[in-house]
C-alpha positions in Angstrom: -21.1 -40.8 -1.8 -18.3 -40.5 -4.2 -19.7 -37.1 -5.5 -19.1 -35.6 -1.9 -15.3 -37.1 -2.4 -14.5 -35.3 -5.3 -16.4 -32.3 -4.0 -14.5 -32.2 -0.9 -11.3 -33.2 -2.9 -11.8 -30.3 -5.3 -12.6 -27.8 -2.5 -9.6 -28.6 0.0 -7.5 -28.2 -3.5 -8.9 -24.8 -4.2 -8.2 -23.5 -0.6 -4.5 -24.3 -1.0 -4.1 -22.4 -4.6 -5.8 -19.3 -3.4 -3.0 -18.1 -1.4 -0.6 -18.7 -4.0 -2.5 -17.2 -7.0 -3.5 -13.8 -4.3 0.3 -13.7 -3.4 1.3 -14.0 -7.4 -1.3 -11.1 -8.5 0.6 -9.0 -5.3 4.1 -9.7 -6.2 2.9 -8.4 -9.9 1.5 -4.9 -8.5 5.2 -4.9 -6.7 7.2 -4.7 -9.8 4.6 -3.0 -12.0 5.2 -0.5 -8.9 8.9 -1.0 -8.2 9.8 1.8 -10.9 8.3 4.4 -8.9 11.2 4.1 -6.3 14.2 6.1 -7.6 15.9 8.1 -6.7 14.7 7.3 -3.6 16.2 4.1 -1.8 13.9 1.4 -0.6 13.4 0.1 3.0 13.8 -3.1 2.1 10.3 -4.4 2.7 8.0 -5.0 -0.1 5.8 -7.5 1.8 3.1 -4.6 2.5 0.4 -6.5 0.6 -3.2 -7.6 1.1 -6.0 -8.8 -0.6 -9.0 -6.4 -0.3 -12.0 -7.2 -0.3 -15.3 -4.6 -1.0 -15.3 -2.5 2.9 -12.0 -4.0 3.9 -8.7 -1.6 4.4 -5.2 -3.1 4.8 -3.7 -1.0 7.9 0.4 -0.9 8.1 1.8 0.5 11.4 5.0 2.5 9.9 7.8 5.1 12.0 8.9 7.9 10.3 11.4 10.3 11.2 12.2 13.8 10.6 14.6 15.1 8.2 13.3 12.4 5.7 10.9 12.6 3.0 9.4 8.9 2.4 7.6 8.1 -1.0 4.7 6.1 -0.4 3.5 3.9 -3.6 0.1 2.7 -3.0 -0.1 -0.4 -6.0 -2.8 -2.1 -6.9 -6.5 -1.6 -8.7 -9.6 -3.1 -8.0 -11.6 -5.6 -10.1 -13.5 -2.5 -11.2 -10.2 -0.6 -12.1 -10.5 1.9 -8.9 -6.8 2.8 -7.9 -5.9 2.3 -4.6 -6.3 5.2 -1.8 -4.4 5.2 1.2 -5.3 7.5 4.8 -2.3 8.4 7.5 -3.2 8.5 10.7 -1.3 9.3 14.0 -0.8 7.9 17.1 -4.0 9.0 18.3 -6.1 7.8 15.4 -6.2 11.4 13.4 -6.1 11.4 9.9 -3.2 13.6 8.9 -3.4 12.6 5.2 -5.6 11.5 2.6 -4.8 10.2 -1.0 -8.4 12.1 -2.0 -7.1 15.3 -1.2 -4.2 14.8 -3.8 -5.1 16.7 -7.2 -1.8 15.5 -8.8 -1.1 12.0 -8.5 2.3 10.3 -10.7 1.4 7.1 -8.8 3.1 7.8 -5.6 3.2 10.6 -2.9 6.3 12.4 -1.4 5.6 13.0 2.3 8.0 14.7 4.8 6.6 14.0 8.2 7.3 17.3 10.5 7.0 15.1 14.0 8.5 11.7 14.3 6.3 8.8 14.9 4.3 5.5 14.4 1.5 6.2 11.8 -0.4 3.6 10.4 -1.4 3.6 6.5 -5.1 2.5 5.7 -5.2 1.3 2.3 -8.9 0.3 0.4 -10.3 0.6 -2.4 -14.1 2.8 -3.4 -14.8 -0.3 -4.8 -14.3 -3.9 -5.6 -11.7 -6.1 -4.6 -7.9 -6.3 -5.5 -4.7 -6.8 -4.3 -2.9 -4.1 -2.5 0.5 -3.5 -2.0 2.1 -0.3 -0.8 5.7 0.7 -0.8 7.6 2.5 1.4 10.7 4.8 0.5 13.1 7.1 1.3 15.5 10.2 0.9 17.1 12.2 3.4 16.2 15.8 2.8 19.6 17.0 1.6 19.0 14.8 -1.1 15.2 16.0 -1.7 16.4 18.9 -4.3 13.5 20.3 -5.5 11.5 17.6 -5.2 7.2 18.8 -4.3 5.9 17.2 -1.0 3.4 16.8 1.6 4.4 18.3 4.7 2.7 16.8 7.7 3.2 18.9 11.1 0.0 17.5 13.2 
């Protein structure tokens, strides 16, 4: 009987630390990430985080506006070192962007959205688990220079 104590004991313990390691290995990827930002500005937010499991996505509903470009940073790698890929999709569930389609990657991609709206960001990974964390930024397009972007006009 005392076994089941100290199983029970060790188990209830172990529930409680998972959280707080998962939310440690996130805030990591966030200021491994965090350099990516300038010169855009940050929202403000860098709670987008999940962990992933393998066939899981993370799904952020986001608005973004015209005349902005926004810098999304998707952070993170899986346990078998796959970066994370993110998908855009509209209001009516069509994908408007894809991370895959991307040849050049610095970590982050500049996107200047052509009609204002809530999208939603699916983030996963091919495979294994991780933590991801996206970021969201951005620069109003008088600031954009010469700047290379994604221009979304679905």
């Amino acid at each position: 009987m005392p076994n089941y104590i100290n199983i029970v004991i060790f188990i209830t313990i172990l529930l409680f630390l998972l959280p707080v390691w998962v939310k440690g290995q996130c805030e990591k990827n966030m200021q491994d990430c965090s350099h990516l930002i300038p010169p855009f500005n940050s929202d403000g937010n860098f709670y987008y985080r999940a962990q992933l499991f393998p066939n899981e996505q993370a799904k952020l509903k986001y608005t973004f506006l015209t005349g902005i470009t926004y810098r999304i940073i998707p952070c993170g790698r899986s346990d078998k070192n796959e970066p994370l890929s993110i998908n855009i999709f509209d209001k009516a569930g069509l994908r408007v962007f894809t991370s895959k389609d991307v040849t050049t990657n610095n970590g982050y991609y500049d996107i200047e959205f052509g009609i204002a709206g809530q999208y939603t960001i699916a983030a996963s990974f091919e495979s294994g688990s991780g933590c991801a964390s996206i970021i969201v930024a951005y620069l109003s397009n008088d600031k954009v220079g010469n700047i290379s972007k994604n221009v979304i006009n679905k």
